[in-house]
N, C-alpha and C positions, 0 to 999 in steps of 0.2 A: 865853711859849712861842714858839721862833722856827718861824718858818713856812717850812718847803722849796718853793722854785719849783721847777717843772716845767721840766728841762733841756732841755729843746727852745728854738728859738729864736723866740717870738710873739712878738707886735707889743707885748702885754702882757702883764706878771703875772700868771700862772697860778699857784694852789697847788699842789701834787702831792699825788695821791691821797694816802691813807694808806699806809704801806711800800711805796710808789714812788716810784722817780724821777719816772715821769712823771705826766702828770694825768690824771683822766679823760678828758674826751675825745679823749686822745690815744693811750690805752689801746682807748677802744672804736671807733675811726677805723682802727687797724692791726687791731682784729680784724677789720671789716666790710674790710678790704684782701685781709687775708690769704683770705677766704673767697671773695674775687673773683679773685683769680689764678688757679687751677684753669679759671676760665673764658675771663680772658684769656689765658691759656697755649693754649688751644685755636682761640682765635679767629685768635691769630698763625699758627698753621696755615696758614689758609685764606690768608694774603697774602704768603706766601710763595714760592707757585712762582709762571711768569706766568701771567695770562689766557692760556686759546687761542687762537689766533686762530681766524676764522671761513674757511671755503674762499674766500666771496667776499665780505669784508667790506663793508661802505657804509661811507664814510665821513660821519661826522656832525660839521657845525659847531659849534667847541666844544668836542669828544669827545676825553678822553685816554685811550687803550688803554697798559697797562702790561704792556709786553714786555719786563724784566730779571726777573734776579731780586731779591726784595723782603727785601737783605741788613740792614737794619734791624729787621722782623720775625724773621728766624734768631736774629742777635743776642740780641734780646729774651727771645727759646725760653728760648736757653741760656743766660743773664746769670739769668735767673728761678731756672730748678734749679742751677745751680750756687749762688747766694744763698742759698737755700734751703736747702740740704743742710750748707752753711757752719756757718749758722746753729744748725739740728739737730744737726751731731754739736757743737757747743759743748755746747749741751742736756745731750745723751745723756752726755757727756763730766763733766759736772758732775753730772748729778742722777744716775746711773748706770742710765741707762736704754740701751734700744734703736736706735738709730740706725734711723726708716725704712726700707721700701726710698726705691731712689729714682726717688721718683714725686713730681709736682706737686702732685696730692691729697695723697697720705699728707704727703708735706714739712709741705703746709699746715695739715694737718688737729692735726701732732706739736704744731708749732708753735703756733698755735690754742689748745690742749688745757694748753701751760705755758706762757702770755700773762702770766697773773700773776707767775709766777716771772722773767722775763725783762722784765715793765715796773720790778722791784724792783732789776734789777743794775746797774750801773754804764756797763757800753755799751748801755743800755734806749736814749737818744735816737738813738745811732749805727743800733739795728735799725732804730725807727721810723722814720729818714730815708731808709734802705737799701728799706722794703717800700712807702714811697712812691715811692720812685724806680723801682721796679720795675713797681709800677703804672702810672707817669706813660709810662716807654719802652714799653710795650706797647701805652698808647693812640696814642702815638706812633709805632710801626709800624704800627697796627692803622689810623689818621687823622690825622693830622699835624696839625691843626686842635684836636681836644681834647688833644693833648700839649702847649698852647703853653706852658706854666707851667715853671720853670726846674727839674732836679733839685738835692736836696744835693750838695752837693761836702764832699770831704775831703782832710788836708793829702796834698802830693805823698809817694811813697814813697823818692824822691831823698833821700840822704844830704845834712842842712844845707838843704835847699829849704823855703821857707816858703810856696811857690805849695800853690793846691788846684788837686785834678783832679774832674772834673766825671765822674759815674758811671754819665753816659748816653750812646749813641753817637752818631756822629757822620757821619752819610751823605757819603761824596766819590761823587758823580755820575758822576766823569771815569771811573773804575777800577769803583764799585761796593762798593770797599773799604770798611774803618769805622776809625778811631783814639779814642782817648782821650789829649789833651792836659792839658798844667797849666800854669794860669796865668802861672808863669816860661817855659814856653818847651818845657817836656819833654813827649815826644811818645811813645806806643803805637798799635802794632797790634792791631787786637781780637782777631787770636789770642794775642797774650800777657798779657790779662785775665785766663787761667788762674792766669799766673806771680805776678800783682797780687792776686789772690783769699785767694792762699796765705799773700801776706806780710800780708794784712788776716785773717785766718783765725789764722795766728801771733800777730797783735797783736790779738786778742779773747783768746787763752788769756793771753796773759800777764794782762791787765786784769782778767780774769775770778778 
C-alpha cells in the first residue's frame, strides 16, 4: 500500500492524514492559526496609528517613542482579509455555499468550519503556507522580535520567471512605504498586492 507524504515541505516524512494532503498536525496547527487571527487582526489595530506624544515629554535613556505611522501593521490588517476572503469564496465557490460577510471572524470561522474539505484539495499546502504567513506578518507588525522566522514564498507571477516572491512585507524606513520583491529582481508596491492576489485567486480556481 503506498503511503502519501504530506505536501508540505518538513525537515522529514510525514504521512498524510487519511483523505488529505496534508498531515495531521498540519491540519490542526492551521486550525489553532486560523482561530488566532481574529485576534491578531485586532491587536494590529492598536499599532497602527502613532503613540501620542506627551505635552511635556521626559525623555528617557534608552526610550524609543514611535511617531510614524506603523505601515507594516496596516499591511498586515488587509493582507489578512483580503487572504481570507480569497480563500472563502474558493470555498463557497466549490461547495456552493455562502461567501461570508466580510469579516475577520466570520472569514475565519467559514474557513475553520471546511478545514477538512480544504486540507483534502490539492492547493491544501499552498493555504496552510498562506495562514501561516499570515500569522507570522502580524506578529511581525504586531513585534518584530517574534516574527523573526522567514514566510513561504511562491513562484514569481512574471511570465517565464522562476524567482519566488516572499509574501510578507517589507518595511523601507526612508518613505514608510512596503514592496514585495522576487528573488530575480521583480519588484511591487504593496498597493498592487490587490492586483497579485487576483492572479493567485485565478490560479487556485483553475487548480481547484
Amino acid at each position: 500500500m503506498k503511503v502519501h507524504l504530506c505536501a508540505r515541505d518538513h525537515s522529514q516524512e510525514i504521512p498524510a492524514a487519511t483523505g488529505s494532503v496534508l498531515c495531521a498536525p498540519c491540519i490542526k496547527q492551521v486550525e489553532r492559526t486560523l482561530r488566532m487571527l481574529p485576534s491578531l487582526h485586532r491587536e494590529c489595530l492598536h499599532h497602527i496609528a502613532p503613540t501620542p506624544r506627551r505635552l511635556n515629554p521626559t525623555k528617557v535613556s534608552g526610550s524609543r517613542r514611535r511617531d510614524h505611522l506603523n505601515a507594516s501593521a496596516l499591511d498586515a490588517r488587509h493582507n489578512l482579509l483580503t487572504i481570507l476572503e480569497s480563500w472563502s469564496e474558493v470555498v463557497a465557490q466549490e461547495l456552493g455555499a455562502v461567501t461570508p460577510a466580510r469579516s475577520v471572524p466570520q472569514l475565519a470561522r467559514f474557513l475553520t468550519l471546511n478545514l477538512q474539505w480544504l486540507a483534502a484539495q490539492p492547493p491544501a499546502a499552498d493555504f496552510a503556507d498562506e495562514i501561516e504567513g499570515l500569522r507570522l506578518e502580524c506578529l511581525r507588525a504586531i513585534d518584530a522580535e517574534s516574527g523573526a522566522a522567514t514566510t513561504p514564498a511562491r513562484e514569481c507571477f512574471m511570465d517565464g520567471c522562476t524567482g519566488t516572491v516572499s509574501a510578507s512585507s517589507r518595511s523601507i524606513q526612508e518613505s514608510g512605504a512596503s514592496s514585495i520583491t522576487c528573488s530575480s529582481g521583480h519588484s511591487w508596491e504593496m498597493h498592487e498586492w490587490i492586483t497579485l492576489r487576483q492572479l493567485m485567486k485565478q490560479q487556485r480556481k483553475v487548480v481547484a
